[in-house]
C-alpha positions in Angstrom: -13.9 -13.9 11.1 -12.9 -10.5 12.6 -10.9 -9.0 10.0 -8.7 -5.7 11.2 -6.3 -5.6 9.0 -6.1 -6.2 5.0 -3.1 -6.1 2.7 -4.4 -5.7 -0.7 -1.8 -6.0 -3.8 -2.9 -3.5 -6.7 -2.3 -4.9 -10.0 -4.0 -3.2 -13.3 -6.5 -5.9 -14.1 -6.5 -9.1 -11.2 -5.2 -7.8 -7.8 -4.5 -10.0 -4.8 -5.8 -9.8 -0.9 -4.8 -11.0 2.7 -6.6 -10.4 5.2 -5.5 -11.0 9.2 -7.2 -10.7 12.2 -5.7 -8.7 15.8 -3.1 -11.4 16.0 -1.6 -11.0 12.2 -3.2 -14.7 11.9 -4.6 -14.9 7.9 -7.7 -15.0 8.0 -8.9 -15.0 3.8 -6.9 -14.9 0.9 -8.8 -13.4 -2.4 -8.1 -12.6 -5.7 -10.3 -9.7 -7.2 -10.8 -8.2 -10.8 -10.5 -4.4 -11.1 -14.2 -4.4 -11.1 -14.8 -7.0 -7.9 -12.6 -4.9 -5.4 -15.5 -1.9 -4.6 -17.9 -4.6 -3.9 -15.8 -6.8 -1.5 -14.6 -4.5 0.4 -18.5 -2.5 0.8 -19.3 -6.2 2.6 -16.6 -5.7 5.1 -17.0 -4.1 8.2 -14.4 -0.8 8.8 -10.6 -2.3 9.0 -7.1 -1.1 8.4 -6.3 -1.6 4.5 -2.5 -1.6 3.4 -1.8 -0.4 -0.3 1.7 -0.3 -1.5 1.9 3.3 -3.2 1.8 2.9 -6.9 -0.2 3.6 -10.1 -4.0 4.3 -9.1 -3.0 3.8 -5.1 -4.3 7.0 -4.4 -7.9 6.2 -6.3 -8.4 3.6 -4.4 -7.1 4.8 -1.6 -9.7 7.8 -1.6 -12.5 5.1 -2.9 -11.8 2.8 -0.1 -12.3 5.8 2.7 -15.8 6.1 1.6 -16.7 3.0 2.3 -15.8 3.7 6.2 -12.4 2.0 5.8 -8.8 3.6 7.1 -6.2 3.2 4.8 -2.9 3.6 4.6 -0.4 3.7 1.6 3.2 2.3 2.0 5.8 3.0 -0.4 7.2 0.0 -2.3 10.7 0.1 -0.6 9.7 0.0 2.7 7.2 -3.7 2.0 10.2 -5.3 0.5 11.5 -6.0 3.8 8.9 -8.2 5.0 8.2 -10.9 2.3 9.1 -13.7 3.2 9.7 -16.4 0.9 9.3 -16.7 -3.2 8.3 -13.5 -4.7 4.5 -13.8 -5.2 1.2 -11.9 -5.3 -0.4 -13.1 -2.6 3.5 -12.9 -0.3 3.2 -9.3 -1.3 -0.5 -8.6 -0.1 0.6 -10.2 3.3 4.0 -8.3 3.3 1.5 -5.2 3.2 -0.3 -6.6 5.4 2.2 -7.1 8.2 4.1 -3.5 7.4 1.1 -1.4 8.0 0.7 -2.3 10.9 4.1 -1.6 12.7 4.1 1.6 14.6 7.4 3.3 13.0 6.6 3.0 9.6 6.4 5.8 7.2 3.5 6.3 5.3 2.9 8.2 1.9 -0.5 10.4 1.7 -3.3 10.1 0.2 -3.8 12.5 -2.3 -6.9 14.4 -2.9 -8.6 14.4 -6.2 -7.4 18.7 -6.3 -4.0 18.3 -5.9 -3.8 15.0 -8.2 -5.6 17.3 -11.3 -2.5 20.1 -10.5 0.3 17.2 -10.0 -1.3 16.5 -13.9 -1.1 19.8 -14.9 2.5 20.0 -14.1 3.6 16.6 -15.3 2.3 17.8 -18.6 3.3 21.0 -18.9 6.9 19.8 -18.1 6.5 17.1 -20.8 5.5 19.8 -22.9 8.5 22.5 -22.2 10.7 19.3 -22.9 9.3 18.5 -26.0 9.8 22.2 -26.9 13.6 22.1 -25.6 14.0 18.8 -27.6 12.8 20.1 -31.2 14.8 23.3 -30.9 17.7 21.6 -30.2 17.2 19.1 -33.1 16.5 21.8 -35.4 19.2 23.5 -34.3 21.5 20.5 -34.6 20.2 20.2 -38.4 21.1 23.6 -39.6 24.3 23.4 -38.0 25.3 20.8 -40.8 24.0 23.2 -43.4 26.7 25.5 -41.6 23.8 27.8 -40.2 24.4 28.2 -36.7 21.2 29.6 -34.5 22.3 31.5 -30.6 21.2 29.5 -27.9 17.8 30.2 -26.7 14.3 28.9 -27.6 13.4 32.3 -28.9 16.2 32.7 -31.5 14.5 29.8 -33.1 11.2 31.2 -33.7 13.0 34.2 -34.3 15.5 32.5 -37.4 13.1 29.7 -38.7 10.3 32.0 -40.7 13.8 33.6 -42.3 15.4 30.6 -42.5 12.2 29.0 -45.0 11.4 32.3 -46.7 11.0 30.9 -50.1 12.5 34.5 -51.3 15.2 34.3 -49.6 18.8 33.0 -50.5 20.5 31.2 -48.4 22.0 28.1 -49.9 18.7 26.3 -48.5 16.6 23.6 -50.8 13.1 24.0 -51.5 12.8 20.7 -49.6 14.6 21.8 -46.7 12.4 24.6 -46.2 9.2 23.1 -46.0 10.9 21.1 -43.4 12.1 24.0 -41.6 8.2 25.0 -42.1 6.7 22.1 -40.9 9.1 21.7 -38.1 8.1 25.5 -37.2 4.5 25.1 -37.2 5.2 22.0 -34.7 7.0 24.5 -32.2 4.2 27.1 -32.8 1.9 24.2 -31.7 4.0 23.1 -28.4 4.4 26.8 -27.6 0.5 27.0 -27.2 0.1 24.2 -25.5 2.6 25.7 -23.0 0.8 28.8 -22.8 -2.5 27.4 -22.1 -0.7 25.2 -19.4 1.1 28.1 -17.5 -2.0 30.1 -17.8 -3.8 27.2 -16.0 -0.5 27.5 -13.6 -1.6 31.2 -12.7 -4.9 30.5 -12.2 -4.4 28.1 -9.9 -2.2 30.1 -7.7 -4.9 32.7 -7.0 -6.0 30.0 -4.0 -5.1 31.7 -0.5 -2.8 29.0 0.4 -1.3 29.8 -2.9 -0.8 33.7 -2.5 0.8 33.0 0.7 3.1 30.4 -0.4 4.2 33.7 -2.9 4.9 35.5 -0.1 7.9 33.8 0.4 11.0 34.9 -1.6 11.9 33.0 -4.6 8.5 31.5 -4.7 6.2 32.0 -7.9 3.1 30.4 -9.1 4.8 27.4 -10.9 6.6 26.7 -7.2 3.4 27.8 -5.1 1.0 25.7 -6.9 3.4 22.4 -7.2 4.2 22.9 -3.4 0.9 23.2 -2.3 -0.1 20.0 -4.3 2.6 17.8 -2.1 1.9 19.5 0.8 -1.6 20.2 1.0 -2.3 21.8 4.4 0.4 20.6 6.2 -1.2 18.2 8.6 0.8 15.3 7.2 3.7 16.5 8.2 4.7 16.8 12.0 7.4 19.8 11.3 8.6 21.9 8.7 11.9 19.4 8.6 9.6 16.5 8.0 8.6 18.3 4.3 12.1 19.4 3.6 13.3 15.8 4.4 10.8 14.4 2.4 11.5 16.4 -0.8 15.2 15.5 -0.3 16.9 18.7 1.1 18.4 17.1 3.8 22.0 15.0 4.3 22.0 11.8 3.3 23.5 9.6 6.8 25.5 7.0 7.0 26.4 6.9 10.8 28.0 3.8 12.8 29.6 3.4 16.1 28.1 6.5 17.3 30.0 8.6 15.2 27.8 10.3 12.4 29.0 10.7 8.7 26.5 13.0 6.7 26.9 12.7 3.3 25.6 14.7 0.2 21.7 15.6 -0.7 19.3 12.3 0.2 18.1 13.7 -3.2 14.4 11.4 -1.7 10.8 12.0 -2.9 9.8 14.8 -5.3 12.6 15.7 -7.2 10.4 17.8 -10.0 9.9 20.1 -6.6 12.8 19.8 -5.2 14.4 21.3 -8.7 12.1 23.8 -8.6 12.6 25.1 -4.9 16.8 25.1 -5.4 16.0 27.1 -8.7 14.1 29.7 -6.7 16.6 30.1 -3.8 18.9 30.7 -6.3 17.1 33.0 -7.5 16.4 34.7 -4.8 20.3 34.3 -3.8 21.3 36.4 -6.9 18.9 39.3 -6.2 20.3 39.4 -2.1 23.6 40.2 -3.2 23.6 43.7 -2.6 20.5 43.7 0.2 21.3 44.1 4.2 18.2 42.2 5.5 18.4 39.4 8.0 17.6 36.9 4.8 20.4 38.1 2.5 23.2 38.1 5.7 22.1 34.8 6.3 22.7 33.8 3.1 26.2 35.0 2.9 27.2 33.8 6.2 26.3 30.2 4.5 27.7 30.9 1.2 31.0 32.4 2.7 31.1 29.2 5.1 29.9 26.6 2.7 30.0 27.6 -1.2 27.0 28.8 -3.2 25.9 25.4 -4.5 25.1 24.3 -0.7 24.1 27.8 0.2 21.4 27.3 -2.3 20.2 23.6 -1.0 20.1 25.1 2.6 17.8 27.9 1.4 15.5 25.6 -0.6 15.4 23.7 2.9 14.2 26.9 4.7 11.8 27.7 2.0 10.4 24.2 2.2 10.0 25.1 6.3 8.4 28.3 5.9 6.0 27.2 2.9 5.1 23.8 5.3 4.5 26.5 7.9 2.5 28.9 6.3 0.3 26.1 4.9 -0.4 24.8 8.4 -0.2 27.7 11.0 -1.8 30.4 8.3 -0.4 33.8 8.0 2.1 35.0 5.1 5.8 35.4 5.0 8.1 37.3 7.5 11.7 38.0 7.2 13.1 38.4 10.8 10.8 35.2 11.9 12.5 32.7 9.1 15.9 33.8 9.7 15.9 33.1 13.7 
């Protein structure tokens, strides 16, 4: 049959594939249980497989590359554009099928099993640091209609709440409302350890080379290090350091016609849990330059004279997403007259 190319359609428990041969011509439709799609695939000789990018994606993707098979993930978006017809499963596997294989196409990266377990670390401690935010706030909101007002700040609420449900003391409060208050507190306590343990896992984690290198860079921690490091891995996905900054969204959005170009706002594409984090650290690292005379900090108020702090601080997240993608892929550690030239 001569089979190059495959578009498979991942679905949670039945998923659906086309395969083509040199000439896009379909050779074998399929459709394969969760458990079914190893074993298929191990009886086919090496070919191009097409997975749109979505939940387990990268699993498979890394599964299917042992078995001597090149594959390539597409992001959802980009297949639309070539189904043809009704919307079905087995329209989408071709769709797949016929986008992987054209030459300008932009492709998403497979993940490795490392940098999926500290994109889970992060997810969760966000979730958790959320959660945290969310409570105080509710708890906050609560004693406000008791007309106790707390300052703002997760730590003036650990701070007020053991006073708050001191049964000794005499504050208007019910004995009711204070073993809510108690409870509530001893649910905070709880998401403030899971928070620790996760940005103690954070810290470890940022003890890799690549990692102390990335913290070489201004405005770069370990929570930014390690979350840049997972996206970018070593750099060889990327052809330039604009590539990685473009991909995070740090980069005009275009909208260009008749030869004239129109650049709009951010693209605000791809990771926008990094992308939050890199604009926090420039301004950061923006607030401490203020008084500092080196090539960075002039640089920075040549832009924020010219173009106002808020896109001051998006350009420097774009350079720091250049010098991290370059540090990752060329080696070597941060250098101040290099970035700014």
């Amino acid at each position: 049959m001569n089979i190059t190319t495959v578009g498979l359609d991942l679905a949670k428990n039945v998923s659906h594939v086309v395969c083509c041969n040199q000439v896009g011509k379909i050779v074998k439709k399929k459709i394969l249980r969760r458990k079914e799609i190893l074993n298929y695939f191990a009886q086919l000789d090496g070919c191009l497989v097409g997975v749109e990018s979505c939940a387990s994606a990268h699993y498979w993707a890394r599964e299917l590359e042992k078995l001597g098979h090149r594959v390539k993930q597409i992001a959802p978006q980009h297949v639309k554009a070539y189904v043809r017809g009704n919307k079905t499963d087995f329209n989408d596997a071709l769709a797949i099928a016929e986008a992987v294989v054209r030459p300008e196409m932009r492709f998403v990266r497979t993940k490795t099993q490392t940098q999926q377990d500290i994109q889970s670390l992060h997810v969760l401690r966000k979730k958790c640091e959320r959660d945290r935010t969310a409570n105080s706030n509710e708890i906050r909101g609560l004693l406000y209609e008791y007309g106790i007002v707390i300052p703002l700040g997760v730590h003036n609420v650990y701070k007020a709440l053991p006073e708050l449900y001191d049964r000794e003391a005499n504050n208007g409060l019910s004995e009711l409302f204070k073993e809510l208050l108690e409870q509530h507190y001893k649910k905070l306590s709880e998401l403030k350890a899971h928070l620790d343990v996760y940005t103690q896992k954070v810290h470890d984690l940022s003890k890799d080379d690549a990692c102390v290198r990335l913290q070489s860079i201004p405005g770069i921690g370990p929570l930014i290090a390690s979350a840049f490091y997972q996206y970018v891995g070593n750099g060889s996905e990327f052809n330039n350091g604009r590539a990685v900054s473009a991909s995070i969204g740090l980069v005009p959005r275009q909208h260009s016609s008749g030869g004239k170009q129109n650049l709009l706002g951010n693209s605000k594409r791809g990771d926008g849990y990094l992308r939050t984090l890199l604009i926090h650290g420039a301004r950061a690292v923006m607030r401490v330059s203020a008084n500092k005379d080196t090539p960075l900090a002039k640089w920075i108020k040549r832009i924020e004279q010219t173009r106002g702090r808020n896109k001051a601080a998006v350009a420097l997240a774009n350079k720091l997403a250049r010098v991290g993608w370059a540090i990752l892929k060329q080696g070597g550690r941060y250098n101040d007259d290099l970035v700014t030239a």
